[in-house]
TORMARKE-716576 format. One line per field, with one value per residue (C-alpha): residue in three letters; x negated, y negated, z. Coordinates in nm, 4 decimals. Layout:
<recs>
type	[ALA / ...] .
u	[X / ...] .
v	[Y / ...] .
w	[Z / ...] .
</recs>
This chain:
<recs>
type	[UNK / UNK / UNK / UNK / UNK / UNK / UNK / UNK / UNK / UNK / UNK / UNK / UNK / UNK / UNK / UNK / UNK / UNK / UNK / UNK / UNK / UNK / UNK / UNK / UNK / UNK / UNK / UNK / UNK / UNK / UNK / UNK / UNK / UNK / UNK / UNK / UNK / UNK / UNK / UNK / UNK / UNK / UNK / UNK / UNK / UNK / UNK / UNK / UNK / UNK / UNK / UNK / UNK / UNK / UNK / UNK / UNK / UNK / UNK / UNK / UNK / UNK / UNK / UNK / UNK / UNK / UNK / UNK / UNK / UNK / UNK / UNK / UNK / UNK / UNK / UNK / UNK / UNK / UNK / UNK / UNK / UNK / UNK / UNK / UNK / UNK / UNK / UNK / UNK / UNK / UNK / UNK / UNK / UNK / UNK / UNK / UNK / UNK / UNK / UNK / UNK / UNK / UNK / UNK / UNK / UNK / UNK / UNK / UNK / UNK / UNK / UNK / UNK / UNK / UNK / UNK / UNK / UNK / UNK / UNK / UNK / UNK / UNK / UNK / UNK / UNK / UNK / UNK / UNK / UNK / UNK / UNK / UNK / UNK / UNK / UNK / UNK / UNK / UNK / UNK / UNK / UNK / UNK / UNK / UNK / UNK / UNK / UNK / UNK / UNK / UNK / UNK / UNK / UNK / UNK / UNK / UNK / UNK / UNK / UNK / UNK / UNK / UNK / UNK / UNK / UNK / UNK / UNK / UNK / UNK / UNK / UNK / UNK / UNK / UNK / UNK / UNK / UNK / UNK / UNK / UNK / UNK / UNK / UNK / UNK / UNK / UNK / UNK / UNK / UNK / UNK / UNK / UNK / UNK / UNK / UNK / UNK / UNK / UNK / UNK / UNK / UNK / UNK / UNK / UNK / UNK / UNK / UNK / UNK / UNK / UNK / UNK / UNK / UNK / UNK / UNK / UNK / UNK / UNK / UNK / UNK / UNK / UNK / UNK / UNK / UNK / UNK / UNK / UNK / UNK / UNK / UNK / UNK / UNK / UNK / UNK / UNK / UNK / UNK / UNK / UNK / UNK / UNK / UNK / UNK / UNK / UNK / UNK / UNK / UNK / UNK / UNK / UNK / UNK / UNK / UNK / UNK / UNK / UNK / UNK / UNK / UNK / UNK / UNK / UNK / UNK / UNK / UNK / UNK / UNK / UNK / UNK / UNK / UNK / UNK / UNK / UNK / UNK / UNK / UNK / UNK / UNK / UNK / UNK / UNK / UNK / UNK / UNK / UNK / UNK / UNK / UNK / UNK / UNK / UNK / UNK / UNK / UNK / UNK / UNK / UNK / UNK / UNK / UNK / UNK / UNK / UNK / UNK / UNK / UNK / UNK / UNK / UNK / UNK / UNK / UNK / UNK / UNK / UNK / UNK / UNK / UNK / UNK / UNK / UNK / UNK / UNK / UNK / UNK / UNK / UNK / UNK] .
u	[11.0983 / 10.8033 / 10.5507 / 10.5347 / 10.3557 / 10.2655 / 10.1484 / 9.8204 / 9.7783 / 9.8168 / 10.1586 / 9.9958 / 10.0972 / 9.8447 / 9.8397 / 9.9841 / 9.6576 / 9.7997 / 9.8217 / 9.4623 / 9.3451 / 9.5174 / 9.3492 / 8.9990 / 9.0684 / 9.1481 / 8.8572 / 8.5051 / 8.1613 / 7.9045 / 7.5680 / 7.3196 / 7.0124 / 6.6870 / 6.4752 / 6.4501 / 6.5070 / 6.2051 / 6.2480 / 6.1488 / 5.8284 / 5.7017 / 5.7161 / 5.5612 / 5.2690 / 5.2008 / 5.2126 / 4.9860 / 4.7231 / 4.5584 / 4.4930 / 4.3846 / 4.0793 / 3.9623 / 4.0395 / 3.6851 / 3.5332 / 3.7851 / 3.7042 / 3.3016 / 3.3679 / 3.5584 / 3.3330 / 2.9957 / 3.1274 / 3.4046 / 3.4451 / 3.0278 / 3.0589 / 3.3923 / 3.2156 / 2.8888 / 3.1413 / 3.2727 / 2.9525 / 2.8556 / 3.0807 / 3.0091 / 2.7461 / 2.4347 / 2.6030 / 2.4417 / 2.2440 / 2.4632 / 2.7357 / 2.9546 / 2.9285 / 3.1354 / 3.2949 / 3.0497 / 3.1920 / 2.9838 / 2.6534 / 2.5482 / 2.5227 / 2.4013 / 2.1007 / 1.9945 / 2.0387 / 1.8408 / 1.5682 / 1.2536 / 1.1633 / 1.5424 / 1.4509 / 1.1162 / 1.2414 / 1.5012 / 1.2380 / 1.0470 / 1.3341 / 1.4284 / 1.1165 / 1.0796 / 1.3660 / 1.4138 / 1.0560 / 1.0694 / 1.3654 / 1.2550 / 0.9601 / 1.1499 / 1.3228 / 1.0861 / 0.8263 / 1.1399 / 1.2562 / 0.8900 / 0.8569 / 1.1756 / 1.0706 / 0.7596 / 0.9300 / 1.2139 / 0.9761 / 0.8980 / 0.5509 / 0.4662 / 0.4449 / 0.6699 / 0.3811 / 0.2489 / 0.5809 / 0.6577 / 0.3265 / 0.3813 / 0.7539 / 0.5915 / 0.3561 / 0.5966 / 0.8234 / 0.5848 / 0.6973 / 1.0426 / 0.9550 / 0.7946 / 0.9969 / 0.9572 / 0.7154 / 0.4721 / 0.4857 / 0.3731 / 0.1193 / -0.0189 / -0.0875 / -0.1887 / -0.4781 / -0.5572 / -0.5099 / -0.7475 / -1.0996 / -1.2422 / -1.0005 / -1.0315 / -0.8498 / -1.1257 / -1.4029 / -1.3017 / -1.2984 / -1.6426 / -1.7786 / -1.6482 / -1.8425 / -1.4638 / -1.5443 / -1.8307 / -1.6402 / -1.3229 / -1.0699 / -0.7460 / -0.4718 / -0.1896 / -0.3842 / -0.4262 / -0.1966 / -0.2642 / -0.2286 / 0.0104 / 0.4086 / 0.1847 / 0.1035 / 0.4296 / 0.6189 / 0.3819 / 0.3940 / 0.7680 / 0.7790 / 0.5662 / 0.7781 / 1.1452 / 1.0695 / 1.1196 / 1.5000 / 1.5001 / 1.2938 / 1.5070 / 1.8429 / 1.7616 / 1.5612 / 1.9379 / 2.0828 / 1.8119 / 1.9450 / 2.2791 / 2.2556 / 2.3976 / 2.1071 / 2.2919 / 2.2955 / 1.9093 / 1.9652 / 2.2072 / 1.9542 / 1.6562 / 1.8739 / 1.9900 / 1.5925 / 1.5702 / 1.2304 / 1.1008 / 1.1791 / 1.5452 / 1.6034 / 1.5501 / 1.7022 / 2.0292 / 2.1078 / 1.9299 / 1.9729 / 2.3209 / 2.3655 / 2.1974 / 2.3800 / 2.6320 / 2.3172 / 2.0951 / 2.3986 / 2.4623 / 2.1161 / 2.0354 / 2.3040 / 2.2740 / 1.8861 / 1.9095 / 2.1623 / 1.9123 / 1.5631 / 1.7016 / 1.8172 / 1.4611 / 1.3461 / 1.1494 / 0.8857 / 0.8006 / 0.8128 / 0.5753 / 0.2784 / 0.3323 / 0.5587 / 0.6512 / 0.3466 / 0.0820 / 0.2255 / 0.5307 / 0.4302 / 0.6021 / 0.9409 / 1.2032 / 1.5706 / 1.6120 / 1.2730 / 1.3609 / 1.6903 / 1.5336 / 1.2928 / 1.5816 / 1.7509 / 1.5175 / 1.2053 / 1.3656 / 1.6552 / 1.8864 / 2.1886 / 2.4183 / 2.2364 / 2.1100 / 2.4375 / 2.5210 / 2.2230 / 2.3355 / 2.6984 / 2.5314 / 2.3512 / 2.6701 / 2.8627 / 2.5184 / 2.6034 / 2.9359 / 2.9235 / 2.7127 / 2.8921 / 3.1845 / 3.0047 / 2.9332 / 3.2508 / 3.4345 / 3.1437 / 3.2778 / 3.5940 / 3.5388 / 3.3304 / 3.6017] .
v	[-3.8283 / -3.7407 / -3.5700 / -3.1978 / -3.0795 / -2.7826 / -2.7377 / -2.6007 / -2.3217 / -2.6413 / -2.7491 / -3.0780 / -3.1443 / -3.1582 / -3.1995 / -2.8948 / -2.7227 / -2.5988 / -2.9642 / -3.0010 / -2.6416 / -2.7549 / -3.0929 / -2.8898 / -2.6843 / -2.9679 / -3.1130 / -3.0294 / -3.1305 / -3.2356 / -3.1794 / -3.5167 / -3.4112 / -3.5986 / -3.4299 / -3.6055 / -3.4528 / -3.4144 / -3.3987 / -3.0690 / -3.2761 / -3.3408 / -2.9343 / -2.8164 / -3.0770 / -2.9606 / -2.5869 / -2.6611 / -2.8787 / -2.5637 / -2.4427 / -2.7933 / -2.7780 / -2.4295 / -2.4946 / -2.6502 / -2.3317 / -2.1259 / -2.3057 / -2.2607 / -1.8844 / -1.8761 / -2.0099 / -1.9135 / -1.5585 / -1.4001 / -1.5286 / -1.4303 / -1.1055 / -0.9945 / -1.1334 / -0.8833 / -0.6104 / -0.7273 / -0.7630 / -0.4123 / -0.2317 / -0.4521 / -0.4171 / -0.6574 / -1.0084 / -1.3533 / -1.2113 / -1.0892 / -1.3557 / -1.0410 / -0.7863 / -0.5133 / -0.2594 / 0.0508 / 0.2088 / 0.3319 / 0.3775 / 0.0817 / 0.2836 / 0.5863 / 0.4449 / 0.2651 / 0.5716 / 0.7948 / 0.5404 / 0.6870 / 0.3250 / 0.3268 / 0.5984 / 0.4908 / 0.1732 / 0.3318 / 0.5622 / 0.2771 / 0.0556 / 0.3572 / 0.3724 / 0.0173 / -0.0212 / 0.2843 / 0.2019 / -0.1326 / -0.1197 / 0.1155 / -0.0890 / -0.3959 / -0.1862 / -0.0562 / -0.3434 / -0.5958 / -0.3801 / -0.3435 / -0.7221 / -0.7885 / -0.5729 / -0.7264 / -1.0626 / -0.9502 / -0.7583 / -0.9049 / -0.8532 / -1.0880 / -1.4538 / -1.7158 / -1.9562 / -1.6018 / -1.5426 / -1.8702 / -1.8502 / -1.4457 / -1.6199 / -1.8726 / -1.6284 / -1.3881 / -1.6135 / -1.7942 / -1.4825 / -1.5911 / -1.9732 / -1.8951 / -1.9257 / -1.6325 / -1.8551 / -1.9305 / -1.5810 / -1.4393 / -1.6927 / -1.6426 / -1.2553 / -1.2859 / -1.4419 / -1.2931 / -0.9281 / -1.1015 / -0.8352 / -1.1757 / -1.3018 / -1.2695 / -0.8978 / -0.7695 / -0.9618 / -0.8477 / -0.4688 / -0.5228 / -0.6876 / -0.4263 / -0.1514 / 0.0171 / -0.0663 / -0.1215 / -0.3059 / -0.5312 / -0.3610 / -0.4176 / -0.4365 / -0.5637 / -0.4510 / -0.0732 / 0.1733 / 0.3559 / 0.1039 / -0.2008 / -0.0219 / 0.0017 / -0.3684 / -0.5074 / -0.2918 / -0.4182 / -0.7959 / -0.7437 / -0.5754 / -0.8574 / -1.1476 / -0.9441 / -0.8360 / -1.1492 / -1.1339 / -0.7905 / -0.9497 / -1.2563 / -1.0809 / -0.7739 / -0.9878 / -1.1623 / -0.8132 / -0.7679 / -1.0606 / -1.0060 / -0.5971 / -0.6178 / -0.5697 / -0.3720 / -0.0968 / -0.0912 / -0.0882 / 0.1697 / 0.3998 / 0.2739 / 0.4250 / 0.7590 / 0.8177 / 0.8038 / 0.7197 / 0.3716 / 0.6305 / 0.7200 / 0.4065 / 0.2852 / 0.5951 / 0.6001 / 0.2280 / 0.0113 / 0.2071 / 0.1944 / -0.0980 / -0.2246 / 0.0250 / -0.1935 / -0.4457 / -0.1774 / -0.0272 / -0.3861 / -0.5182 / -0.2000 / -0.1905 / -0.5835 / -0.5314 / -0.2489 / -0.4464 / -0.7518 / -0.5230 / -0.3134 / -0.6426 / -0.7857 / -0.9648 / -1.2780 / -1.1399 / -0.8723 / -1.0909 / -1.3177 / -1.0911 / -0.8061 / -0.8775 / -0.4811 / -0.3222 / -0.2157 / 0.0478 / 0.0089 / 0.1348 / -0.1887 / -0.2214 / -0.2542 / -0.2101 / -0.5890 / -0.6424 / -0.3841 / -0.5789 / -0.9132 / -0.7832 / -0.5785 / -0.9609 / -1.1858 / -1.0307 / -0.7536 / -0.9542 / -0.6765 / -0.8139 / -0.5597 / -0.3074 / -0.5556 / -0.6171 / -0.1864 / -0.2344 / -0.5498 / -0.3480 / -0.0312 / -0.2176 / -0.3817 / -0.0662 / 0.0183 / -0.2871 / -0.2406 / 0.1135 / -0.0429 / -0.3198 / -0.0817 / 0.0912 / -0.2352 / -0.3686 / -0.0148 / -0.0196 / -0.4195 / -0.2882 / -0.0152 / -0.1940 / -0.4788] .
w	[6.6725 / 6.9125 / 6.8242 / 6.8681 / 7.1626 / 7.3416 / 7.7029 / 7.8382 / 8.0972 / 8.3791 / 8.1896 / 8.0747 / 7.7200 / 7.4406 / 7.0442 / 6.8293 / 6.7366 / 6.4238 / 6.2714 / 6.3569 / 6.2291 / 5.8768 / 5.8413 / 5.9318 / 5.7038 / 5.4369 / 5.5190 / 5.3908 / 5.4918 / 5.2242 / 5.3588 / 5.2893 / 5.1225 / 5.1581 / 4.8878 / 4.6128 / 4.2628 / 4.0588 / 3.6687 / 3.4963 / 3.3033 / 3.6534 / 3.7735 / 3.4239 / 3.4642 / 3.8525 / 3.7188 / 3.4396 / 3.6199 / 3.7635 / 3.3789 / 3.2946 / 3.5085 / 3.3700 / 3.0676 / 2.9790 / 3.0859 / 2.8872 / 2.6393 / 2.6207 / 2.6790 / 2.4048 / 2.1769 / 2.3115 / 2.3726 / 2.2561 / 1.9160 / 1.8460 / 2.0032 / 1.7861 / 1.4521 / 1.5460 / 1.5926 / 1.2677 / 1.0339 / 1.2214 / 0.9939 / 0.6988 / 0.4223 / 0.4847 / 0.5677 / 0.5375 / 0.2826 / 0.0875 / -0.0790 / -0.0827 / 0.1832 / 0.1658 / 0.4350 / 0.4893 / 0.7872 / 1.0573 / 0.7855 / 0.9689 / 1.3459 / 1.1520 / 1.0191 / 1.3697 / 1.5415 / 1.2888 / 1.2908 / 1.5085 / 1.6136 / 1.7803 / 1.9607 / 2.1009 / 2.1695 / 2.3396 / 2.5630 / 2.6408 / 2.7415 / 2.9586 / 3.1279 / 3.1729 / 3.3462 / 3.5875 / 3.7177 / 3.7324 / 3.9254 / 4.1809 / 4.2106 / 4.2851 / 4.5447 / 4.7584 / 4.7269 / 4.8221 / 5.0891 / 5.2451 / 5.2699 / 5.3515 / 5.6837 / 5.7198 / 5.7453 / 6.0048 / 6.2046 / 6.5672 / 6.5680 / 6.3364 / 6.4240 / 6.3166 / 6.1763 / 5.9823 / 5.8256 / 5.7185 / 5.5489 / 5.3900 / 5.2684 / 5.0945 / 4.9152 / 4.8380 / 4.6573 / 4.4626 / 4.1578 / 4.1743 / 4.1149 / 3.7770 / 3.4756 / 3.2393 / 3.0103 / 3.2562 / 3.4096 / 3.0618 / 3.0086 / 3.3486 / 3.3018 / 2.9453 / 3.0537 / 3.3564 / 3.1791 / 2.9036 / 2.7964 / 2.9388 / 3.2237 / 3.5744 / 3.6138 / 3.3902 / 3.5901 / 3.9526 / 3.8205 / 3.6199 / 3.9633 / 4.1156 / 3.9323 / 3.8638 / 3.4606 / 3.2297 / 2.9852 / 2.9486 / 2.9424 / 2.6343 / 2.8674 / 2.6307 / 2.2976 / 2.3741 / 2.3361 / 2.6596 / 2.8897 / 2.7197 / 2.8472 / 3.1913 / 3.1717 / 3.0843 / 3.3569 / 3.5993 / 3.5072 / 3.5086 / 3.9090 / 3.9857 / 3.8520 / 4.0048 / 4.3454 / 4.5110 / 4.4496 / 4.6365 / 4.9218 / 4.9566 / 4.9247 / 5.1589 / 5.4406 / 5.4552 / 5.5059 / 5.7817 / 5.9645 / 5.9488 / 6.1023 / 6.4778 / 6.7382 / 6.9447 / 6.6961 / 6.7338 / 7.1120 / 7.0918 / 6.8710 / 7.1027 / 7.4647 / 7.2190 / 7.1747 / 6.7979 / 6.6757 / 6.3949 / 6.1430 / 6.1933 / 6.3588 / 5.9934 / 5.8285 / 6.0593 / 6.1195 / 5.8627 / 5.5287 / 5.6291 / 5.6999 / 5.3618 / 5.1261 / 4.9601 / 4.9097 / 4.7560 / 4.4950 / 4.3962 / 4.3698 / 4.1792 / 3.9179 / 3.8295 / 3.7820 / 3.5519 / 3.3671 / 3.3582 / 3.3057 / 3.0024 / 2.8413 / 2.9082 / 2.5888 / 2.6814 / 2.8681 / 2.6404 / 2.3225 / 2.4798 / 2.5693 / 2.3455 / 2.0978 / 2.1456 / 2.0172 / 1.9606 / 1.7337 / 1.9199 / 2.2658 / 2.3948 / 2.1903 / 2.3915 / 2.2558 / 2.3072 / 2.0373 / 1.7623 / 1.7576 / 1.7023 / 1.4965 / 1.2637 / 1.2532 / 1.1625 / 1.0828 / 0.8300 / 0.7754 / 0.8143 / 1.0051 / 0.9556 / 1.1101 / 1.3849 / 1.4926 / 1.5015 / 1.7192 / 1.9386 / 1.9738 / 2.0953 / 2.3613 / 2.4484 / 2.5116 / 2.7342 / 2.9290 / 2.9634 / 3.1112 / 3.3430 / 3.4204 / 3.4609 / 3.7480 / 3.8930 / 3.9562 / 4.0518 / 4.3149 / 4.4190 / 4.4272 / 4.6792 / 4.8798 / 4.9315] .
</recs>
């Protein structure tokens, strides 16, 4: 039998179509793939690798940090540990009696000032030099020289620093000898002995050794401020003074809140330099928050207490640090 046909619009005869529509139909089409199949061992290890890497860091944080700061919180709220073979749970006795001690509260007036002055010294000083060094009229071979200089501070490490001013604020060093020469002073004077004078000392050897890290950071800020804004001030008529009041305090703002916050965070916590020329006195003129808790540790051997003291300075930090980041948030 022939084959069943069916003619086209120009009466030529062609296949049926419905044969070939059923065996299309009939018929399906297996994509080839080219990817390869990779076991499920293979995708955990590539997810974990990332975690691998940190994992040393995690690690040190860990134990460095975490774990020590939750066993202060810990013995805060216990009776006097180490010492005691079996300390017992006391509540919040142990933040009662460092906050009802008078030496808490001096140290806590003298941290206070240390800090707020010290840190608006560091401010102005680094944002004067800073200006000096971006300012046209002074040569290139001159402010290579003043950079130099300026950072010398900075290069010191906190041992050296102290060492330095201890014996230039000697009754014999050289501080004493210029003002004698002078006529100024009769006498030597007790810079880091007297009572009157020793918080004065150590907040000035501190805006000495910290003002570099203003300069540095806000001479950067100074060369990164558009010139045309300058130009555009310059054509409006503004004057040096609002030039800097209008366009570069702006400009520097986010700089200044940053640089601000971190250094209080790092001058209230300052411990090294004040051990090492004062030791916090005389008579506690120089005791600093971070001193009375050493001293509550491991000269009185009161750890207990110590550590209410280490965990209120923590919660100081942390409101700070607080304001910090909401401020890095915002600005990003």
């Amino acid at each position: 039998m022939a084959p069943l046909t069916e003619r086209d619009g120009r009466g030529a005869a062609t296949p049926h179509r419905k044969a070939s529509a059923v065996a299309s139909t009939n018929t399906v089409v297996r994509p080839v793939s080219t990817k390869r199949s990779t076991p499920g061992w293979a995708t955990t290890a590539r997810r974990l690798t990332p975690y691998a890497f940190l994992s040393p860091t995690v690690i040190v944080m860990l134990v460095l940090m975490l774990i020590p700061v939750i066993m202060v919180i810990g013995y805060s709220f216990m009776d006097n540990v180490i010492t005691n073979k079996f300390p017992v749970f006391v509540g919040i006795d142990n933040y009662v009696e460092v906050l009802s001690d008078p030496v808490f509260r001096t140290a806590t007036g003298n941290t206070l000032f240390f800090t707020l002055v010290s840190v608006a010294a560091h401010l102005l000083l680094g944002l004067g030099f800073a200006m000096l060094l971006n300012s046209p009229l002074v040569g290139n071979v001159t402010k290579a020289l003043f950079r130099v200089v300026y950072i010398l501070p900075w290069l010191f490490t906190v041992a050296i620093i102290a060492v330095l001013w201890r014996l230039m604020l000697n009754p014999n060093g050289v501080i004493n000898y210029i003002l004698i020469s002078l006529g100024l002073t009769d006498k030597g004077i007790e810079w880091l002995s007297s009572p009157d004078t020793a918080l004065l000392a150590v907040t000035f050897i501190n805006i000495w050794a910290g003002y570099s890290f203003y300069m540095v950071t806000l001479l950067a800020g100074l060369q990164g401020v558009p010139a045309d804004l300058y130009e555009a001030a310059r054509v409006d008529g503004a004057s040096a003074f609002q030039r800097f009041w209008n366009v570069t305090l702006p400009q520097l703002k986010p700089i200044i809140i940053s640089m601000s916050v971190l250094d209080i965070i790092w001058t209230s916590q300052q411990f090294a330099l004040i051990w090492m020329t004062t030791g916090g006195g005389p008579v506690n003129v120089t005791e600093m928050l971070s001193t009375y808790t050493y001293k509550l540790a491991f000269s009185r051997y009161e750890f207990s207490v110590a550590s209410a003291s280490a965990v209120l300075i923590l919660l100081l930090t942390m409101v700070l640090a607080f304001f910090y980041v909401r401020h890095q948030k915002a600005r990003d």
